[in-house]
DRENMAR-941597 format. One record per residue (C-alpha): residue in one letter; chain; x, y, z; residue number from 1. Coordinates in steps of 0.5 Angstrom, whole numbers. Example, Ala and Ser with C-alpha at 12.3 -4.5 7.8 and 13.67 -1.06 7.14 Angstrom:
2
NODE resn chain  east north    up resi
NODE    a     A    25    -9    16    1
NODE    s     A    27    -2    14    2
This chain:
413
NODE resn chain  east north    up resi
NODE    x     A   -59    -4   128    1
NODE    x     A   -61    -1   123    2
NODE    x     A   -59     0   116    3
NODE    x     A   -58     4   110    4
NODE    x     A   -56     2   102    5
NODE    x     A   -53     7    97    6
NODE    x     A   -53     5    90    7
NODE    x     A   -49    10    86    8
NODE    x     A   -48    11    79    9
NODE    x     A   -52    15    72   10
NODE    x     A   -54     8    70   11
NODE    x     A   -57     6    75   12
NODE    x     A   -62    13    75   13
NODE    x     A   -63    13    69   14
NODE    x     A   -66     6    69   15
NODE    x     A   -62     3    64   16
NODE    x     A   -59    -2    69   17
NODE    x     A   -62    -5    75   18
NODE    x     A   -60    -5    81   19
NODE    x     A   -59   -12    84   20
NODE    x     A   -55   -10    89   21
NODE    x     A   -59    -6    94   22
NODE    x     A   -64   -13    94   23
NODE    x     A   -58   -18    95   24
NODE    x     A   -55   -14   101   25
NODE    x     A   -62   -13   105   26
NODE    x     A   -62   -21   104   27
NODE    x     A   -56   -21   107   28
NODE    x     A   -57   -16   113   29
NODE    x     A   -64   -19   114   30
NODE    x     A   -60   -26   115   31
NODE    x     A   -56   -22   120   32
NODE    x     A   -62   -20   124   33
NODE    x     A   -60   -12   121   34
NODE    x     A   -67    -8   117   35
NODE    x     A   -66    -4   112   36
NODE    x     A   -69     2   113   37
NODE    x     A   -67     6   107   38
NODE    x     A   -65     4    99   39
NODE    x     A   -62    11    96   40
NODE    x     A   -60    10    89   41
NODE    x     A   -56    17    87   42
NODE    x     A   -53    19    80   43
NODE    x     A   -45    21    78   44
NODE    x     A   -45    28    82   45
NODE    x     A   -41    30    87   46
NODE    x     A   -45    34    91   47
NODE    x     A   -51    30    90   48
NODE    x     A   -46    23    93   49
NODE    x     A   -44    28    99   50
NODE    x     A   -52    29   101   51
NODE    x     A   -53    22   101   52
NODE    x     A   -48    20   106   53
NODE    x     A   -49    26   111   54
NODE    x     A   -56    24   111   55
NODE    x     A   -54    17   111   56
NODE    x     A   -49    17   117   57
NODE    x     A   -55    22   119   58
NODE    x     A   -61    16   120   59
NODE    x     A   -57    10   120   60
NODE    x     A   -52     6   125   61
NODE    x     A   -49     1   118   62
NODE    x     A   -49     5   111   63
NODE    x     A   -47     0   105   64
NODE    x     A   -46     4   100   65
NODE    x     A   -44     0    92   66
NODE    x     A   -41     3    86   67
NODE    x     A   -36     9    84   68
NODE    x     A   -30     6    87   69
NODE    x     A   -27     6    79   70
NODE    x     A   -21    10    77   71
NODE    x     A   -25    14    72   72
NODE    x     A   -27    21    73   73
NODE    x     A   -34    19    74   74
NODE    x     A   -33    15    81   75
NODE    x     A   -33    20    87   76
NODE    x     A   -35    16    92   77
NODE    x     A   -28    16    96   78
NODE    x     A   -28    24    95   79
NODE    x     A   -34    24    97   80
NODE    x     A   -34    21   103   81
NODE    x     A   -27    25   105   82
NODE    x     A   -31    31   104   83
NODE    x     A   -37    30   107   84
NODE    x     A   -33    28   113   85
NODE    x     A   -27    33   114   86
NODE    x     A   -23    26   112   87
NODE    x     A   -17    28   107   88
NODE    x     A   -15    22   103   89
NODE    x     A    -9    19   104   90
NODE    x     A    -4    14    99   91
NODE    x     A    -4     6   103   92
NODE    x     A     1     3    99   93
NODE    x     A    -2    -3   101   94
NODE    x     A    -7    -2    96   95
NODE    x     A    -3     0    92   96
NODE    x     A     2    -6    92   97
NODE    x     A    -4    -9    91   98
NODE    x     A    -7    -6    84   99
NODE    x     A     0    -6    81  100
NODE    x     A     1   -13    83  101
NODE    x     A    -6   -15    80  102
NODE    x     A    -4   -11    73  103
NODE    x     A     2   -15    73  104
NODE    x     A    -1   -22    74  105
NODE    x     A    -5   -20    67  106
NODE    x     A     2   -17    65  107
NODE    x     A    -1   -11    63  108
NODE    x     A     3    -3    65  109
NODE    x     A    -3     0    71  110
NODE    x     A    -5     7    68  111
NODE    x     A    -3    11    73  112
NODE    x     A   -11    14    74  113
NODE    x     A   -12     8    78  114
NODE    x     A    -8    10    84  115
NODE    x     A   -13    14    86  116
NODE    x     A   -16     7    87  117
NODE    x     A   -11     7    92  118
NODE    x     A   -12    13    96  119
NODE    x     A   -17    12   103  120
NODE    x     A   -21    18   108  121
NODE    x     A   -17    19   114  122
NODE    x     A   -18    14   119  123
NODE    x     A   -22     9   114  124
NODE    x     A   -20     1   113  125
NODE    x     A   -18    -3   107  126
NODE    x     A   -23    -8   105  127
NODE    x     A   -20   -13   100  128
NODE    x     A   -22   -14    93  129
NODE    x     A   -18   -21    92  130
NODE    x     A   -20   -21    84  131
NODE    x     A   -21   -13    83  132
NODE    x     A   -18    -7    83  133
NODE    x     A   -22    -2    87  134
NODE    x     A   -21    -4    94  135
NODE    x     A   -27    -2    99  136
NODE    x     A   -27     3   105  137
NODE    x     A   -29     1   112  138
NODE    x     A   -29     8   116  139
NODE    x     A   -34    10   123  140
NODE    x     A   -36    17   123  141
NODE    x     A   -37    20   130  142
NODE    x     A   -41    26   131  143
NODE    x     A   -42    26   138  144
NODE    x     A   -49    23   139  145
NODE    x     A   -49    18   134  146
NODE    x     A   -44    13   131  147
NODE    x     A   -45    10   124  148
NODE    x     A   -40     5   120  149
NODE    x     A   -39     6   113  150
NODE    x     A   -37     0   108  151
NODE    x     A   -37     3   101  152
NODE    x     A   -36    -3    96  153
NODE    x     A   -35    -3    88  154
NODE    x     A   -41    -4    83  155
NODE    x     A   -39   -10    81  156
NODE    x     A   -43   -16    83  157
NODE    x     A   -39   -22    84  158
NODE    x     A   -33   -17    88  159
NODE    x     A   -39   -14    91  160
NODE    x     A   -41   -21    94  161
NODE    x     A   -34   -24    96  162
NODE    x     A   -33   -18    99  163
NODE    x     A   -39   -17   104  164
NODE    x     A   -38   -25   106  165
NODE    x     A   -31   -25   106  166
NODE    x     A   -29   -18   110  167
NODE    x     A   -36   -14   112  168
NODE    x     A   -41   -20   115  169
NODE    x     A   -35   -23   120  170
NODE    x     A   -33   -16   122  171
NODE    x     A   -42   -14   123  172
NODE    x     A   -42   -22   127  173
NODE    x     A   -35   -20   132  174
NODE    x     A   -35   -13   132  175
NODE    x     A   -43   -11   132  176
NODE    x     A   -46   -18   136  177
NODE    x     A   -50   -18   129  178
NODE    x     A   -53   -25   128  179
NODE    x     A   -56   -27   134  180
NODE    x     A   -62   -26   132  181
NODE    x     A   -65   -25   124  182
NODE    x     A   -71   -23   121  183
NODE    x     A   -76   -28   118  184
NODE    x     A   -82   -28   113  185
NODE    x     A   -89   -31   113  186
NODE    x     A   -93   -30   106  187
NODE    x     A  -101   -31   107  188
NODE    x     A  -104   -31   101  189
NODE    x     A  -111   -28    99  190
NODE    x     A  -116   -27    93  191
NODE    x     A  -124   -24    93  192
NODE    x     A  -124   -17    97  193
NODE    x     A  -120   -11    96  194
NODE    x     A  -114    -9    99  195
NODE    x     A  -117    -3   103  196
NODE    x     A  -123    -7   104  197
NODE    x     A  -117   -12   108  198
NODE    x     A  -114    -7   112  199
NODE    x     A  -121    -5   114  200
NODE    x     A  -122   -12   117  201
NODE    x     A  -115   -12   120  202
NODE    x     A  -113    -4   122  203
NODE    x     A  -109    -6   128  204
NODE    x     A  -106   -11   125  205
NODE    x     A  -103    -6   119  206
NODE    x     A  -100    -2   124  207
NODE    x     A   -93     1   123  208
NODE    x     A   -90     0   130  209
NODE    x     A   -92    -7   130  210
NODE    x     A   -90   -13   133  211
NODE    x     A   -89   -18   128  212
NODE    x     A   -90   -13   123  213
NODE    x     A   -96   -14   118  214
NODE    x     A   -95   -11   110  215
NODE    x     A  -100   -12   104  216
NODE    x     A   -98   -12    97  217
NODE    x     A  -102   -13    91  218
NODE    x     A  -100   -18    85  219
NODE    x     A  -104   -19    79  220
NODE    x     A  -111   -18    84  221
NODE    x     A  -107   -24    89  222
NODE    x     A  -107   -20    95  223
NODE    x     A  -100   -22   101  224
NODE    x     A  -101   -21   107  225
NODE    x     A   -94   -21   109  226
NODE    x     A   -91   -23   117  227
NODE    x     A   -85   -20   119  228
NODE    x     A   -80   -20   126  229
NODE    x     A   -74   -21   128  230
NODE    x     A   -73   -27   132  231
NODE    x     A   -68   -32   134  232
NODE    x     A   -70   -38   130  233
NODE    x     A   -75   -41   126  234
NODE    x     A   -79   -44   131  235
NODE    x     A   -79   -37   135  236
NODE    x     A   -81   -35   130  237
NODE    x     A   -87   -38   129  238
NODE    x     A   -89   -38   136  239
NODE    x     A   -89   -30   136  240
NODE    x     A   -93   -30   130  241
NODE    x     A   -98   -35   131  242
NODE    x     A  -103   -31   135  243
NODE    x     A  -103   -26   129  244
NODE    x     A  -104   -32   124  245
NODE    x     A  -110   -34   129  246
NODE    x     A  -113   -27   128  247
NODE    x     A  -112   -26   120  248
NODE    x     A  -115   -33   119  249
NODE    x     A  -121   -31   124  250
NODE    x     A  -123   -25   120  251
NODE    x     A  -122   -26   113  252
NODE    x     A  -123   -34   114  253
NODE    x     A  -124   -37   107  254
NODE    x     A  -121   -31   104  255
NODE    x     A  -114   -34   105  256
NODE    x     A  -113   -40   101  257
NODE    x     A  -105   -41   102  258
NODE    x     A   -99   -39   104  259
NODE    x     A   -92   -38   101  260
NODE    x     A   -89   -36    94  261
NODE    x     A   -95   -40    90  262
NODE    x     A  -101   -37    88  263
NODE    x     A  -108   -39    86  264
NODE    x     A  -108   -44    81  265
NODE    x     A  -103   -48    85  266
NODE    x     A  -108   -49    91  267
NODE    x     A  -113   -51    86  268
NODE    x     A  -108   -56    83  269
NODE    x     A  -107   -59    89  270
NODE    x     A  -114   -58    92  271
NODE    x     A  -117   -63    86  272
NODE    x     A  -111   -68    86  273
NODE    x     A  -112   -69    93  274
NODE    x     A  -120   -70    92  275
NODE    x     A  -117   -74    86  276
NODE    x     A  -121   -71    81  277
NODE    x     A  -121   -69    73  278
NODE    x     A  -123   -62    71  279
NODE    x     A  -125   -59    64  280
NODE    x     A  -124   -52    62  281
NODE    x     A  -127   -48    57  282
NODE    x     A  -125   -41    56  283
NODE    x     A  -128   -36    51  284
NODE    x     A  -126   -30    48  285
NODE    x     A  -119   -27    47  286
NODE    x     A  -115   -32    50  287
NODE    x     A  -113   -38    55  288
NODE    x     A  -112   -36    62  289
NODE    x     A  -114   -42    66  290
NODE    x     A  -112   -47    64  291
NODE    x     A  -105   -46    62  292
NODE    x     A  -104   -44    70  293
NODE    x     A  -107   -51    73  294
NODE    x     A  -103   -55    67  295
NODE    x     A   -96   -51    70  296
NODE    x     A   -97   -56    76  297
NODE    x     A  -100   -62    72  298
NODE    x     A   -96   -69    69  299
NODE    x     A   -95   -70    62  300
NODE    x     A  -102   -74    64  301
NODE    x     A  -105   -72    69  302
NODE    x     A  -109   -78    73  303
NODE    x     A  -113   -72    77  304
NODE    x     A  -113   -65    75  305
NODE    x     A  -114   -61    69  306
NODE    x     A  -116   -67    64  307
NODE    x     A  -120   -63    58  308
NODE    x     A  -119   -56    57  309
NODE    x     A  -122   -53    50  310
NODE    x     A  -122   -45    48  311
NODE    x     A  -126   -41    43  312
NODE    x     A  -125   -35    40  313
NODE    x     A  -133   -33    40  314
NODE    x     A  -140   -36    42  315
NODE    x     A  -143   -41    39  316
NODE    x     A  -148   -36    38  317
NODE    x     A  -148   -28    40  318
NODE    x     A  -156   -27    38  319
NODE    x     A  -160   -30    42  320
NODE    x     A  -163   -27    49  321
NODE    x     A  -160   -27    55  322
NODE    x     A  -164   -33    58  323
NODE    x     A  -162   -38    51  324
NODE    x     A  -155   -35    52  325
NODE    x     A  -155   -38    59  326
NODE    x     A  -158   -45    57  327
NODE    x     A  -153   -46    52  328
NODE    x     A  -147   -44    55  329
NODE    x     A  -149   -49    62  330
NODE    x     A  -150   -54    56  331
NODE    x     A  -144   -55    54  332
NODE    x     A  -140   -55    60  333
NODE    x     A  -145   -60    62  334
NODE    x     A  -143   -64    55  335
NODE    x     A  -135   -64    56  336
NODE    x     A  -137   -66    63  337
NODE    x     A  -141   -73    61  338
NODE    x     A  -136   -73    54  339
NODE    x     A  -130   -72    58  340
NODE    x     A  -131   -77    65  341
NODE    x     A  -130   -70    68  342
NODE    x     A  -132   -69    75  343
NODE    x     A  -132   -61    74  344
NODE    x     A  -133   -58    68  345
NODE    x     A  -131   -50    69  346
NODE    x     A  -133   -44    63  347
NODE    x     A  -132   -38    63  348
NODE    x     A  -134   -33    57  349
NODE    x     A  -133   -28    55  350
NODE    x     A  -125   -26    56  351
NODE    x     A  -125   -19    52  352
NODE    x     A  -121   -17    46  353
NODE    x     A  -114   -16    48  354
NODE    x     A  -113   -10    43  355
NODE    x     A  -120    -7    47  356
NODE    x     A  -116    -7    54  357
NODE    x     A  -110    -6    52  358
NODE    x     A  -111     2    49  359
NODE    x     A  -116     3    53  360
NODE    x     A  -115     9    58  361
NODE    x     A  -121     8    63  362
NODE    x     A  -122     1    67  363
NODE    x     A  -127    -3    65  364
NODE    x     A  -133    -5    68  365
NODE    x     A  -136   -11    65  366
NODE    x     A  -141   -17    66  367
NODE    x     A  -138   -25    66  368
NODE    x     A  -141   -31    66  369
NODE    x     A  -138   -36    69  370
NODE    x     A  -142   -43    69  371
NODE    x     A  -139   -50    74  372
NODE    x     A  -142   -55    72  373
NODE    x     A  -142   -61    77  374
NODE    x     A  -143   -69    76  375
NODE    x     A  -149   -71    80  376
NODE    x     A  -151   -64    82  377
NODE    x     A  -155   -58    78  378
NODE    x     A  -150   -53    74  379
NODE    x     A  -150   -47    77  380
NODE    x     A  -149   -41    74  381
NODE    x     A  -145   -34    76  382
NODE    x     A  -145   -27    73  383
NODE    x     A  -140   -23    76  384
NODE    x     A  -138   -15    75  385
NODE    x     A  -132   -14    75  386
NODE    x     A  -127    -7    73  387
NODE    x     A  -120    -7    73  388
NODE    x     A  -114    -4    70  389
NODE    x     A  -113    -7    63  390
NODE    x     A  -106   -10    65  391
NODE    x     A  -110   -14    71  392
NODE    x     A  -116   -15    68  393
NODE    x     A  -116   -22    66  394
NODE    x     A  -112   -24    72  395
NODE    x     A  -118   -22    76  396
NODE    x     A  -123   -26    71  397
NODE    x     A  -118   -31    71  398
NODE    x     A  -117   -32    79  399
NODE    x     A  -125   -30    79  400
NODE    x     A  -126   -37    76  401
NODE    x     A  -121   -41    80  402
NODE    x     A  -123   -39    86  403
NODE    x     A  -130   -41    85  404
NODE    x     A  -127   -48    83  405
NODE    x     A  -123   -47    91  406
NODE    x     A  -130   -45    93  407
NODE    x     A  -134   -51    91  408
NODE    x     A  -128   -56    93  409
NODE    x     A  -128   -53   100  410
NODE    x     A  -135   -54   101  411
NODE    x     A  -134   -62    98  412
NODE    x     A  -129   -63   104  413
């Protein structure tokens, strides 16, 4: 069964307002085993709410739709349902028994502008709105070859969501068989290659005809790589995953660095607390990006983890070569290291200033050094170049140094 949301309303198109509904219903439908193929956000037009439910009933098997049901001018979402398909709206006394009881409860006079709240498509339904005035519609729309069932809900959130579950999810459940099976979701989670260069490993994998369906994303230069299907249960799940699981693992290996909602600094996190080890971190430059990460996932004082951590604005000294510079920046990581008791020290130079990324209008390109120096092991330095878009650039630099702290603990085990 597949399913489309309409979210109706000027506020919405207009951005001044987000559409939080659309999100919470495909949560919803999915739980009931029912994908969303299509979120359609339309403004206060008549003609333009007349399209959107055609081309819905069109596509779909289920259209939800939320918001116009007010009484105002501006809420068209019953005339536009009657008019796309020939239904002439009618009076149900029930609803409207129903609003003026409400209006009399807070012992207020209804306006008479809200009996159209009342007035319903031919052959639709009444869904109850216990604590609204704006009852929804239920209405199947036949055209011969393809059968669709419309549910048109207000905008508001909390009656939206009483609604749904009180009245919509038990008649999908009895009438449709929806919730025998759900859709699952498993996020595998990478840093150090590039999103095309993924699928370049994987291209069967990306396929959209696929089952278990595999997506890409890409957030602040953390690539997910996120497994979906359609299964009775968890543990049915898992097995119809696993051979997809086995094949990402086996082509991109250490790339994946865990799994879930967390990110790169919490697999750190918990990587130097199982090896019960301290860390120091120097960063230079514009900001401190490291070490804020690892210490969201520290105690107030931490046995293991992030113990040190020091920021300077500069380099000590910006006139030496190349070579001195080097030399120096590996001895004060290994200075904090001995000072410190640490078992890692990490440095990272130079963050570039934020004023420079913020308003440049090309992605920059840029040498870094990054130095880990190690108890009982020599120092060693890395340069890297690294380009990005100045909004994801010290995130890339940040999870650059991370992942080579992540690198070294792996070769420790």
């Amino acid at each position: 069964m597949r399913a489309e949301i309409i979210s109706i309303g000027d506020e919405l198109i207009s951005g001044n307002r987000l559409d939080t509904n659309s999100q919470w219903l495909s949560q919803q439908l999915g739980a009931l085993g029912i994908q969303t193929a299509f979120h359609t956000t339309v403004g206060d037009c008549h003609a333009d709410n007349i399209g959107a439910f055609r081309n819905a009933v069109s596509r779909v098997d289920l259209v939800v739709s939320t918001g116009g049901l007010g009484p105002t001018a501006d809420d068209l979402t019953r005339e536009a349902i009657a008019d796309a398909f020939h239904r002439p709206l009618a009076l149900r006394q029930e609803a409207l028994s129903h609003i003026e009881g409400l209006f009399a409860t807070r012992k207020r006079p209804m306006p008479e502008r809200n009996r159209v709240q009342a007035m319903f498509p031919e052959g639709a339904r009444i869904v109850p709105n216990p604590h609204g005035t704006a009852p929804g519609i239920d209405v199947t729309i036949d055209s011969g070859d393809h059968t669709c069932r419309v549910f048109a809900l207000p905008g508001v959130p909390a009656e939206m969501k009483q609604m749904y579950q009180d009245t919509i999810e038990p008649l999908l459940i009895s009438e449709h068989g929806a919730g025998k099976e759900r859709w699952f979701y498993r996020e595998l989670k990478l840093f150090g290659i590039g999103e095309s260069d993924v699928e370049k490993l994987i291209p069967d994998l990306i396929a959209r005809d696929r089952d278990p369906v595999v997506g890409i994303t890409v957030s602040k230069a953390t690539i997910t790589l996120r497994i979906a299907a359609c299964c009775e249960s968890e543990d049915a799940f898992r097995n119809r995953i696993a051979p997809t699981e086995q094949i990402i693992h086996e082509k991109l290996g250490l790339l994946v660095f865990g799994s879930g909602p967390g990110d790169l600094d919490e697999a750190v996190a918990k990587m130097l607390d199982d090896h019960q080890l301290k860390l120091g971190v120097i960063e230079f430059g514009a900001g401190v990006w490291i070490a804020p990460a690892l210490s969201k996932h520290q105690t107030t004082d931490p046995e293991y983890g992030l113990v040190a951590a020091r920021w300077y604005p500069q380099l000590p000294v910006v006139s030496r070569s190349p070579e001195e510079r080097d030399a120096s920046l590996k001895a004060i990581a290994e200075e904090m290291l001995r000072s410190e008791s640490l078992d890692l020290c990490l440095l990272v130079a130079t963050y570039p200033p934020i004023a420079d990324v913020i308003t440049s209008t090309t992605l920059p390109s840029s040498d870094f050094t990054m130095v880990l120096a190690r108890k009982g092991k020599p120092s060693r330095l890395t340069q890297i170049t690294l380009g990005a878009h100045p909004e994801v650039l010290y995130h890339r630099l940040a999870k650059t140094g991370l992942n080579l702290l992540r690198t070294e603990l792996l070769q420790r085990d």
